[in-house]
mmCIF file of the N, C-alpha and C atoms, coordinates in Angstrom:
data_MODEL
# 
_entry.id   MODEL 
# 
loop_
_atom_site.group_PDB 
_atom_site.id 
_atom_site.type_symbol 
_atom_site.label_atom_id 
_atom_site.label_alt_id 
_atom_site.label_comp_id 
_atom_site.label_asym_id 
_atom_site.label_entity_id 
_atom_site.label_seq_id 
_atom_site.pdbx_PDB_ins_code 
_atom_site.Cartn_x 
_atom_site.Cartn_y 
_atom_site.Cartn_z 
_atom_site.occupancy 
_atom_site.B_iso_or_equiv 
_atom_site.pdbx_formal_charge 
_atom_site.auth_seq_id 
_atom_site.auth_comp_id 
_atom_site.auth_asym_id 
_atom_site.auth_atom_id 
_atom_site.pdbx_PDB_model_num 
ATOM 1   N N  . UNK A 1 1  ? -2.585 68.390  94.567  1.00 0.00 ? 1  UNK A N  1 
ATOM 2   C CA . UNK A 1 1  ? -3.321 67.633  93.578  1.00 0.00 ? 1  UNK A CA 1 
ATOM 3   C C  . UNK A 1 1  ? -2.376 67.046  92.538  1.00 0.00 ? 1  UNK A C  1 
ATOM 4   N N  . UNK A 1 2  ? -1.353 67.955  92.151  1.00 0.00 ? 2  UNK A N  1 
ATOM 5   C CA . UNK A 1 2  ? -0.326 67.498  91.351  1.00 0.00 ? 2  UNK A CA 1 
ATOM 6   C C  . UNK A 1 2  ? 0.533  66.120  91.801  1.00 0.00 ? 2  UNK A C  1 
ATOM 7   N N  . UNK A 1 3  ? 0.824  66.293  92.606  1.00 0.00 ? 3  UNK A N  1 
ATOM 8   C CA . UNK A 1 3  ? 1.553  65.461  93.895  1.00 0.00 ? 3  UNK A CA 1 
ATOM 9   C C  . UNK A 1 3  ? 0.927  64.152  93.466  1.00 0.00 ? 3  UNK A C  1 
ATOM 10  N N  . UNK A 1 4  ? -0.412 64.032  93.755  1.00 0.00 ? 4  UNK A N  1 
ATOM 11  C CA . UNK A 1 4  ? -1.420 63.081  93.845  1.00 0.00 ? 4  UNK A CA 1 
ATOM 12  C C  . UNK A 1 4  ? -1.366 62.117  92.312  1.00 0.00 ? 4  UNK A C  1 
ATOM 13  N N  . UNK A 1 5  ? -1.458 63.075  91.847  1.00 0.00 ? 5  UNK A N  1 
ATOM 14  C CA . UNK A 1 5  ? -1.910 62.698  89.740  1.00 0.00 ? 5  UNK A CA 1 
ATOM 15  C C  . UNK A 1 5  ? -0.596 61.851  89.841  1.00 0.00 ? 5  UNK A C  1 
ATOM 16  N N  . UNK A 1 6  ? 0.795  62.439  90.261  1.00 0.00 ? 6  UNK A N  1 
ATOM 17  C CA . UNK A 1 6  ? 2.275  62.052  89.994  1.00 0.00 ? 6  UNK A CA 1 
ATOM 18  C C  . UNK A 1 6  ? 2.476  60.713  90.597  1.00 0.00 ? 6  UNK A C  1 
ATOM 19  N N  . UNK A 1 7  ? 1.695  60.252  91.450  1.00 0.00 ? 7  UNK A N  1 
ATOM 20  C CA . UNK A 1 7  ? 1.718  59.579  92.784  1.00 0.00 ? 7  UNK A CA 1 
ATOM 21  C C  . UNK A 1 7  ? 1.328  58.232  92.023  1.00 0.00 ? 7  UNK A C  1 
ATOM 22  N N  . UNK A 1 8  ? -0.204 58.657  91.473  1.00 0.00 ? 8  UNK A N  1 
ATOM 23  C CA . UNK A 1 8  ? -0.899 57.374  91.063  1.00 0.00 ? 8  UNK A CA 1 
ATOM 24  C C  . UNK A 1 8  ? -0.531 56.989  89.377  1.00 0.00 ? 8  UNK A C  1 
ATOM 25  N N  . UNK A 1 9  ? -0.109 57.836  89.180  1.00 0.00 ? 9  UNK A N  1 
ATOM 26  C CA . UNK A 1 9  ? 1.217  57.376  87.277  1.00 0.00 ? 9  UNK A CA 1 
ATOM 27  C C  . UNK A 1 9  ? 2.120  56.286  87.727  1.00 0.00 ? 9  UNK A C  1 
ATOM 28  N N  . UNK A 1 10 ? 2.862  56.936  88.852  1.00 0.00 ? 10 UNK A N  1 
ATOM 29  C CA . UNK A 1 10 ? 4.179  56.111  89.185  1.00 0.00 ? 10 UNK A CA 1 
ATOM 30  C C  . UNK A 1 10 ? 3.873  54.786  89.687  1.00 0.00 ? 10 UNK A C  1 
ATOM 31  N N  . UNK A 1 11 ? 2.790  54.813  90.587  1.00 0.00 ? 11 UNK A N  1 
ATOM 32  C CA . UNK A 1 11 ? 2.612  53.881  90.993  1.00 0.00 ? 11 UNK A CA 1 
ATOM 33  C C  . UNK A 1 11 ? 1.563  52.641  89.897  1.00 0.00 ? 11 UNK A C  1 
ATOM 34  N N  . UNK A 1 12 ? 1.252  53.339  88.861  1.00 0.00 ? 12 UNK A N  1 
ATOM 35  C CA . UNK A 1 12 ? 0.386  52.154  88.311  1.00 0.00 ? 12 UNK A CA 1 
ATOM 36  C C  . UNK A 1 12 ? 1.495  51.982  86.759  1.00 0.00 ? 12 UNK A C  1 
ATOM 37  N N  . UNK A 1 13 ? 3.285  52.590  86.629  1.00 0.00 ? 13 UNK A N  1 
ATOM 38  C CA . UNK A 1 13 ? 3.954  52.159  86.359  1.00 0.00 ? 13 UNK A CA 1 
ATOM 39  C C  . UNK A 1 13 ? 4.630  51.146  86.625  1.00 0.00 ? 13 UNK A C  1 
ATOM 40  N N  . UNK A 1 14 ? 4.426  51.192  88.252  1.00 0.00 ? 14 UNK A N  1 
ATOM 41  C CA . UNK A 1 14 ? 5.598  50.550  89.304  1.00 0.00 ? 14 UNK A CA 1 
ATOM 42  C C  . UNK A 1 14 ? 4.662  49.013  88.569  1.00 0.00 ? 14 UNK A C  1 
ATOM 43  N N  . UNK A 1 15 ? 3.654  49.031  88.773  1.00 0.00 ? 15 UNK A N  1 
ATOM 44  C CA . UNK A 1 15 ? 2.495  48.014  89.168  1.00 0.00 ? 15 UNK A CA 1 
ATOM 45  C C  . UNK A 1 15 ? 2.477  46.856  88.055  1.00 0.00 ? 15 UNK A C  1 
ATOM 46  N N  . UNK A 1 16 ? 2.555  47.882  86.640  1.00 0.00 ? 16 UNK A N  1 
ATOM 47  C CA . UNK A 1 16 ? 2.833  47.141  85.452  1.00 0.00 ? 16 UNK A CA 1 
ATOM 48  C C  . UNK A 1 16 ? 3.674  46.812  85.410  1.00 0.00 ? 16 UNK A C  1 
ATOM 49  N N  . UNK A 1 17 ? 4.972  47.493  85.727  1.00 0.00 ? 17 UNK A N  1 
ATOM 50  C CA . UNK A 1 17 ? 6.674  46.475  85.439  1.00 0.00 ? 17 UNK A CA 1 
ATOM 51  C C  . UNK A 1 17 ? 6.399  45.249  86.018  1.00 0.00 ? 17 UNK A C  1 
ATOM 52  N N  . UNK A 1 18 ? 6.134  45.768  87.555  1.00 0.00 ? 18 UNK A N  1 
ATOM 53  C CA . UNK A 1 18 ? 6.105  44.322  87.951  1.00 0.00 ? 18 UNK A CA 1 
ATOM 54  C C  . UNK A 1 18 ? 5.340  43.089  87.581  1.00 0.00 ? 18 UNK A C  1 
ATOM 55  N N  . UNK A 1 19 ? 4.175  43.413  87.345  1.00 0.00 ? 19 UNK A N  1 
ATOM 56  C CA . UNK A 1 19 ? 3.152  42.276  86.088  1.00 0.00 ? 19 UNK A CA 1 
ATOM 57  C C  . UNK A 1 19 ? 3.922  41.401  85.070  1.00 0.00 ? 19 UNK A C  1 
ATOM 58  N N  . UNK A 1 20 ? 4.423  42.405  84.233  1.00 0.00 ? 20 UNK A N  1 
ATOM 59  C CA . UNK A 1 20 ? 5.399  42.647  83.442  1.00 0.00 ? 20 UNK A CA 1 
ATOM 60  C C  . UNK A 1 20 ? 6.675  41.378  83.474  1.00 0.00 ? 20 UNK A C  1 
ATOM 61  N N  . UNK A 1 21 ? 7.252  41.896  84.210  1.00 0.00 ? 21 UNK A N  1 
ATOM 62  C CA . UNK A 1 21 ? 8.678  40.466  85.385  1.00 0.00 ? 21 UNK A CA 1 
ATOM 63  C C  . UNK A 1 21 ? 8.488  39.774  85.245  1.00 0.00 ? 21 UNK A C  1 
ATOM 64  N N  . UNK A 1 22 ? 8.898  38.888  84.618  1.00 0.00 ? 22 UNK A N  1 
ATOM 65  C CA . UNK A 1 22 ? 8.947  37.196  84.400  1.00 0.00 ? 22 UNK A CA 1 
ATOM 66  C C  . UNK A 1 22 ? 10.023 36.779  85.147  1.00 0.00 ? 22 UNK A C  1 
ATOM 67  N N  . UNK A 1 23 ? 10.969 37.447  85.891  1.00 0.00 ? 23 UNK A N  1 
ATOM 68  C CA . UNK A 1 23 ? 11.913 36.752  86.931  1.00 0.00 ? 23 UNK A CA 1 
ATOM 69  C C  . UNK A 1 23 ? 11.508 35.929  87.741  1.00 0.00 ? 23 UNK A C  1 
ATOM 70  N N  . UNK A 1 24 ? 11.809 34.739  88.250  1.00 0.00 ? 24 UNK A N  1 
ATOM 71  C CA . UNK A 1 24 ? 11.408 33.947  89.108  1.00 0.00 ? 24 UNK A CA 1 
ATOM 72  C C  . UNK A 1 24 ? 10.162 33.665  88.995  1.00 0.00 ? 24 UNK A C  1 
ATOM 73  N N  . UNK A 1 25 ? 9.486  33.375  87.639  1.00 0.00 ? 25 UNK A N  1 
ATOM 74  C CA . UNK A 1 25 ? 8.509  32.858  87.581  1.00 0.00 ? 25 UNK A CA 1 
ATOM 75  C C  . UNK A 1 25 ? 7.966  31.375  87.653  1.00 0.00 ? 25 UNK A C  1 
ATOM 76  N N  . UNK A 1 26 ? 9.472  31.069  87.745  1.00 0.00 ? 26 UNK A N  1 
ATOM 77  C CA . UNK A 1 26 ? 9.670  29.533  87.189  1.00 0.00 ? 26 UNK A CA 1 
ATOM 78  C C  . UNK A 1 26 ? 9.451  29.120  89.099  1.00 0.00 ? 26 UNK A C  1 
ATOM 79  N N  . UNK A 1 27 ? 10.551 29.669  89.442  1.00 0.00 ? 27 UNK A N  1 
ATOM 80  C CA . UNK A 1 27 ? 10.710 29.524  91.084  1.00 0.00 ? 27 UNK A CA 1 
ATOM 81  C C  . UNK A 1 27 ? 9.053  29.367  91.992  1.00 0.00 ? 27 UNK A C  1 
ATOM 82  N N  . UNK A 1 28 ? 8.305  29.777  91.289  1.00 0.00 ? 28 UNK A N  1 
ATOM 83  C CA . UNK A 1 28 ? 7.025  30.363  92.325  1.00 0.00 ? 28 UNK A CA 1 
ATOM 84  C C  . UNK A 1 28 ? 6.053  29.285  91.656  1.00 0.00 ? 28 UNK A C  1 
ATOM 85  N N  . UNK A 1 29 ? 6.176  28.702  90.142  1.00 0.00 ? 29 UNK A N  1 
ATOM 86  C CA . UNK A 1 29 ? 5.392  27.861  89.702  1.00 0.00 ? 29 UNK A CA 1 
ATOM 87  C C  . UNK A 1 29 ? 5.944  26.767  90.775  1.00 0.00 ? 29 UNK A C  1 
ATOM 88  N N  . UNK A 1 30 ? 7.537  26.264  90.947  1.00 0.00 ? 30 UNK A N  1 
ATOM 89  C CA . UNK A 1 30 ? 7.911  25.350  91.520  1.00 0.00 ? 30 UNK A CA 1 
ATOM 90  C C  . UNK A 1 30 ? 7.030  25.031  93.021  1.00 0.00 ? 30 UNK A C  1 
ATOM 91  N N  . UNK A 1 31 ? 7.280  26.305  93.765  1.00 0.00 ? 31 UNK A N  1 
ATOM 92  C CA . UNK A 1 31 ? 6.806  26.337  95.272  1.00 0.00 ? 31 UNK A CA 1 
ATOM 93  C C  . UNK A 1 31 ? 4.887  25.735  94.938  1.00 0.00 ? 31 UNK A C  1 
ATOM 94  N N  . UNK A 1 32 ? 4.506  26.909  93.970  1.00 0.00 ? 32 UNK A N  1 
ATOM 95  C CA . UNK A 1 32 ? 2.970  26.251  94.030  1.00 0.00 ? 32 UNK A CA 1 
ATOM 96  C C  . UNK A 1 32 ? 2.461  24.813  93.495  1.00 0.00 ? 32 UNK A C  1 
ATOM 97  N N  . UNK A 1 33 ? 3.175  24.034  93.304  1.00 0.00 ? 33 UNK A N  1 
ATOM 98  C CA . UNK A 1 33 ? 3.103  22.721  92.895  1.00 0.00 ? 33 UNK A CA 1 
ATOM 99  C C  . UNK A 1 33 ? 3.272  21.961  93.987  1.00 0.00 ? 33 UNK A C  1 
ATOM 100 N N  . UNK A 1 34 ? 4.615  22.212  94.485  1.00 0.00 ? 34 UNK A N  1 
ATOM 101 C CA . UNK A 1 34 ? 5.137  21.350  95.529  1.00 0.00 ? 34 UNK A CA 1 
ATOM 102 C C  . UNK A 1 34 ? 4.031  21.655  96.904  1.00 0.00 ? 34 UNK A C  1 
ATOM 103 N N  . UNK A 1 35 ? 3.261  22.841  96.866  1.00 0.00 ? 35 UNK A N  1 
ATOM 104 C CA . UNK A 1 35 ? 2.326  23.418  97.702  1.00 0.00 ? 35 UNK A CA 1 
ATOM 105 C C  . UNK A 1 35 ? 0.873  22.606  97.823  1.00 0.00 ? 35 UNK A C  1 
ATOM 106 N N  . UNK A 1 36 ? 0.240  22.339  96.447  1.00 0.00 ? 36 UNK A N  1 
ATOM 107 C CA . UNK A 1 36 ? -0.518 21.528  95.841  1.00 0.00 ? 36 UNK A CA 1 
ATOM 108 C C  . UNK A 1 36 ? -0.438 19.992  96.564  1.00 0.00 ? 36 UNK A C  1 
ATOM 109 N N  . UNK A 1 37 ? 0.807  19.534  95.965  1.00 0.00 ? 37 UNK A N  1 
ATOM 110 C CA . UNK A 1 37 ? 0.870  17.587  96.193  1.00 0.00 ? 37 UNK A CA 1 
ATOM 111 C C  . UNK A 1 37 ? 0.955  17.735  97.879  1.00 0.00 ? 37 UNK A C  1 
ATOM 112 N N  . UNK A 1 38 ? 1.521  18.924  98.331  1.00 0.00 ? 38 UNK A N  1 
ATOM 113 C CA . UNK A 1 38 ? 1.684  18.409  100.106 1.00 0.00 ? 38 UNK A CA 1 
ATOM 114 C C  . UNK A 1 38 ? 0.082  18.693  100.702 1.00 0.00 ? 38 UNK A C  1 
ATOM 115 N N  . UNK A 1 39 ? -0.657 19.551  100.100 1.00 0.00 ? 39 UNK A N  1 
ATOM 116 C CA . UNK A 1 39 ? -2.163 19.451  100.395 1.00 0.00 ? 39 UNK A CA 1 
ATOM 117 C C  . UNK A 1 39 ? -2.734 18.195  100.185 1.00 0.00 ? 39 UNK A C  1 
ATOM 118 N N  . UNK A 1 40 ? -2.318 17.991  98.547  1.00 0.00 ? 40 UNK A N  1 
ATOM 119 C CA . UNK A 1 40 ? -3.012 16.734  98.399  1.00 0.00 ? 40 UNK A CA 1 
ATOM 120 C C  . UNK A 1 40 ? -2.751 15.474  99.239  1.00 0.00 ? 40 UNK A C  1 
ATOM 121 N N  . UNK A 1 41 ? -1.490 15.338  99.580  1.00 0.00 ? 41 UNK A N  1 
ATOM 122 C CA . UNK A 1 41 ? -1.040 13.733  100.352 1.00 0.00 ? 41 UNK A CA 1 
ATOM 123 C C  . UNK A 1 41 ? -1.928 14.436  101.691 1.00 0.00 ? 41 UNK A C  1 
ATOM 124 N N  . UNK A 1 42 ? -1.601 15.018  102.714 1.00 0.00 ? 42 UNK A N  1 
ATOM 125 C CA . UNK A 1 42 ? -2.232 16.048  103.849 1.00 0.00 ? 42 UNK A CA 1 
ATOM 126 C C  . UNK A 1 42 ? -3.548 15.196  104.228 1.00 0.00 ? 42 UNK A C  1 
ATOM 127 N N  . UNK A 1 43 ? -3.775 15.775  102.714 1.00 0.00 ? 43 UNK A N  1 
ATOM 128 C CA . UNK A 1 43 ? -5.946 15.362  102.912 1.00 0.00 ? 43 UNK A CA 1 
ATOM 129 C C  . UNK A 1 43 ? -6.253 13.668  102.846 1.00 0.00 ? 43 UNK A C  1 
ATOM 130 N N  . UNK A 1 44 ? -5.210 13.469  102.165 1.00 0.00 ? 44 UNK A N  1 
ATOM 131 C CA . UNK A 1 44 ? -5.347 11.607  101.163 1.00 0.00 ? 44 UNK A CA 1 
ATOM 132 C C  . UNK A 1 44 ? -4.636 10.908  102.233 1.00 0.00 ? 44 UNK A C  1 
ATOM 133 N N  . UNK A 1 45 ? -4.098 11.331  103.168 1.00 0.00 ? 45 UNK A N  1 
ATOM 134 C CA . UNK A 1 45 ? -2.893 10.428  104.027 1.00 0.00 ? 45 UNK A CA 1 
ATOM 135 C C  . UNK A 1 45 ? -3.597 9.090   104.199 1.00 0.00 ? 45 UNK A C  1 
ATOM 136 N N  . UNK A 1 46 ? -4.370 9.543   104.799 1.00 0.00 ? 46 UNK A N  1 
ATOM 137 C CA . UNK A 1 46 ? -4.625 7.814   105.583 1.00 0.00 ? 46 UNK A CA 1 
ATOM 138 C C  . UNK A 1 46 ? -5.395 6.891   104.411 1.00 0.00 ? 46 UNK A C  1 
ATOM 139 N N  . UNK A 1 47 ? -5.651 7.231   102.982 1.00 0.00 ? 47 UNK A N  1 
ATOM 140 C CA . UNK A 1 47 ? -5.792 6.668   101.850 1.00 0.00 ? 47 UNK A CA 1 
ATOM 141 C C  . UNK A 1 47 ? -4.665 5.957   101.468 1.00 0.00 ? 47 UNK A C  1 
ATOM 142 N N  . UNK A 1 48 ? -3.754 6.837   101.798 1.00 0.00 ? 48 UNK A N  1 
ATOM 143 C CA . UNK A 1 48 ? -2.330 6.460   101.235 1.00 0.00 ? 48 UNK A CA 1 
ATOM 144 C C  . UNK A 1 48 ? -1.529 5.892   101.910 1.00 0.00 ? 48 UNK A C  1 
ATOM 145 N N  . UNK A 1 49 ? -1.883 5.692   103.011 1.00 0.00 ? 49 UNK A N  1 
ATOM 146 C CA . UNK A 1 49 ? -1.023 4.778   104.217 1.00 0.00 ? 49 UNK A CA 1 
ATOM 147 C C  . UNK A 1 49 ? -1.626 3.242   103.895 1.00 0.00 ? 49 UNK A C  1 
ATOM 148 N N  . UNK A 1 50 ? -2.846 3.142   103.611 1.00 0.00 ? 50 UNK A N  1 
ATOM 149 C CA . UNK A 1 50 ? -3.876 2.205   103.881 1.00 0.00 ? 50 UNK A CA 1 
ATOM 150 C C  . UNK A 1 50 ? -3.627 1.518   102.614 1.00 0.00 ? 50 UNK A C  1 
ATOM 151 N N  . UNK A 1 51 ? -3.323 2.388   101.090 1.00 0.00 ? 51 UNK A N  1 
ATOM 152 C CA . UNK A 1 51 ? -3.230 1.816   99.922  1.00 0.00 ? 51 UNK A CA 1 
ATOM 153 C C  . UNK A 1 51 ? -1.870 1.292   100.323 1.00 0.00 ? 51 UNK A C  1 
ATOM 154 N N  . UNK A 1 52 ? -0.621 1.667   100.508 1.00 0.00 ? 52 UNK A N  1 
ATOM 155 C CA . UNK A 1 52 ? 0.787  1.186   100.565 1.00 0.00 ? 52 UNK A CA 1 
ATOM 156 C C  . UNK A 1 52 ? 1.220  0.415   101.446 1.00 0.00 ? 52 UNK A C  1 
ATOM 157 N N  . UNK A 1 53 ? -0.101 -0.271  102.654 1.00 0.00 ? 53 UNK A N  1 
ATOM 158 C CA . UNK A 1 53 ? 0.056  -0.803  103.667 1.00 0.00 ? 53 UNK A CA 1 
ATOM 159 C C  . UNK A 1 53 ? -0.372 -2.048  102.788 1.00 0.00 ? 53 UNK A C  1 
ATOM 160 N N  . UNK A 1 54 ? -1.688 -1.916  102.128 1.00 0.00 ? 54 UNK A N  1 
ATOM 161 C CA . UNK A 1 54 ? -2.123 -3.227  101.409 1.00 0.00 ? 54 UNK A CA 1 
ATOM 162 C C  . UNK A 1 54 ? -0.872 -3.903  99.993  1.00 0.00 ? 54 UNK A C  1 
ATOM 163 N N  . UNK A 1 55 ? -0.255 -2.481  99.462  1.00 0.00 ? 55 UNK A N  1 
ATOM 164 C CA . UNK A 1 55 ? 0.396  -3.390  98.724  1.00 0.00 ? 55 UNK A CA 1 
ATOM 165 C C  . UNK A 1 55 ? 1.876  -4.086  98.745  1.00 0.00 ? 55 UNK A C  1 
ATOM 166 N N  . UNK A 1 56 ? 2.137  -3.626  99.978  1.00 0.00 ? 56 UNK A N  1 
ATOM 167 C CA . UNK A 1 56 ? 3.296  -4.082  100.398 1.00 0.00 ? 56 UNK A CA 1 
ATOM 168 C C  . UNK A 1 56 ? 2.929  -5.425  101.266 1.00 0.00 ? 56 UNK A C  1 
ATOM 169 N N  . UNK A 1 57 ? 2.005  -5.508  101.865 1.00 0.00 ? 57 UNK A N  1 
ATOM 170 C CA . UNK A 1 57 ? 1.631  -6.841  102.129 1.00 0.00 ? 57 UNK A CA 1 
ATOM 171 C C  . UNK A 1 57 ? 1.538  -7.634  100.851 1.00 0.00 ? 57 UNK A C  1 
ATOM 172 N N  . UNK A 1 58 ? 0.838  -7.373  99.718  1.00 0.00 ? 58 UNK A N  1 
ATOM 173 C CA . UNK A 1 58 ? 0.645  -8.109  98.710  1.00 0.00 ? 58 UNK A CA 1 
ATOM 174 C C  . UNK A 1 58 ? 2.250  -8.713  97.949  1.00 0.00 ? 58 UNK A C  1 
ATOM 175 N N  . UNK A 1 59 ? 3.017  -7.367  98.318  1.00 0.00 ? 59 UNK A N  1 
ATOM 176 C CA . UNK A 1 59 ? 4.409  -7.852  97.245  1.00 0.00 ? 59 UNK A CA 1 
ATOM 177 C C  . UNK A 1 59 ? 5.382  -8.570  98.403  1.00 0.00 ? 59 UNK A C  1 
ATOM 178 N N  . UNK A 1 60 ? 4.524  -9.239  100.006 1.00 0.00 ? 60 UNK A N  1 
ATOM 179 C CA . UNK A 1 60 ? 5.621  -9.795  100.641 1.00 0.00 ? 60 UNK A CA 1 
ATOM 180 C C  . UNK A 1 60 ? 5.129  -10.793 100.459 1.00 0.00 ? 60 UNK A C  1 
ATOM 181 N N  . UNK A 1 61 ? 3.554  -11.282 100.181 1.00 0.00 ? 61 UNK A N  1 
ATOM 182 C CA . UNK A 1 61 ? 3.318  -12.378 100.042 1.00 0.00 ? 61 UNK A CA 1 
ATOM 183 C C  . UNK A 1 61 ? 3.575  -13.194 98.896  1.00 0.00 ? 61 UNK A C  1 
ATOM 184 N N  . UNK A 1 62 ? 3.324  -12.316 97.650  1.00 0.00 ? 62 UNK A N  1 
ATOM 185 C CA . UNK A 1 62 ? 4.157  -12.769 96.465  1.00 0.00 ? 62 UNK A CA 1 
ATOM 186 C C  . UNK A 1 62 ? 5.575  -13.670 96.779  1.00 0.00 ? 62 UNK A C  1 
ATOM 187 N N  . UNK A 1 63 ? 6.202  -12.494 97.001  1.00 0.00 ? 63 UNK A N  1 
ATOM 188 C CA . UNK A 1 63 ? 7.616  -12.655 97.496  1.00 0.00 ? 63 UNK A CA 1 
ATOM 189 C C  . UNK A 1 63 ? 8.477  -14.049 98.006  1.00 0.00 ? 63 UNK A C  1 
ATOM 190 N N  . UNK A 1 64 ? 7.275  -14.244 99.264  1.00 0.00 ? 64 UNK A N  1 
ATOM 191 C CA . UNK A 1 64 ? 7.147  -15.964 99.932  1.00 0.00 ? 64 UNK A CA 1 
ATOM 192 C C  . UNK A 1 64 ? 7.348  -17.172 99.009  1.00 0.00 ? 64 UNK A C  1 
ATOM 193 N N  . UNK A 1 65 ? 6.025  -16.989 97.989  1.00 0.00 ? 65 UNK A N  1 
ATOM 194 C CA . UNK A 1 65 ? 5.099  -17.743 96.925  1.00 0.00 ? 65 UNK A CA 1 
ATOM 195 C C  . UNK A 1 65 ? 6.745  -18.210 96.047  1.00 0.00 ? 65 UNK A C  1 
ATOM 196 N N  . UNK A 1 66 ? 7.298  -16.947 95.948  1.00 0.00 ? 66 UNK A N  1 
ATOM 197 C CA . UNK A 1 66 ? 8.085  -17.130 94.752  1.00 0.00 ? 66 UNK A CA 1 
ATOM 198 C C  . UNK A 1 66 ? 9.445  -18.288 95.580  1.00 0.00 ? 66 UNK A C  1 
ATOM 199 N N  . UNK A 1 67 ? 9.608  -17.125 96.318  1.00 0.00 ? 67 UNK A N  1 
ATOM 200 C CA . UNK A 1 67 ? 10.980 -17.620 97.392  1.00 0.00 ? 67 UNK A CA 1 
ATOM 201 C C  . UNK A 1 67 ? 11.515 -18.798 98.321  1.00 0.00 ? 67 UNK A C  1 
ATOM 202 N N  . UNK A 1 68 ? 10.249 -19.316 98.052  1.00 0.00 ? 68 UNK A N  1 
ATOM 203 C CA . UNK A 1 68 ? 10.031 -20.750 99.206  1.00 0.00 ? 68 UNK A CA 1 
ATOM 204 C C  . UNK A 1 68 ? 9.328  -21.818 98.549  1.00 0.00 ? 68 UNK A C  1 
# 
């Protein structure tokens, strides 16, 4: 029983340090961001193919207008 009591101290010490740790917090904000925008493009792709398809047509036709 002692064993036990000793068991669940240590471990809800262990539990708080680590809470606690601000090491590599910065690192894990980084990953979950970069995690985020690759979902977001993922889901939006063919929004985003379709938007950059139209405006690159638009800035070649400009382009002509100006150039010729």
């Amino acid at each position: 029983m002692n064993n036990s009591r000793t068991l669940q101290r240590w471990s809800a010490q262990c539990l708080v340090a680590f809470w606690r740790n601000k090491e590599g917090l910065g690192t894990l904000e980084i990953v979950l961001i970069a995690a985020v925008i690759i979902a977001i493009a993922v889901l939006f792709k063919d929004w985003i193919i379709e938007f950059l398809e139209k405006l690159f047509d638009k800035v070649d036709r400009k382009s002509e207008d100006v150039f010729s």
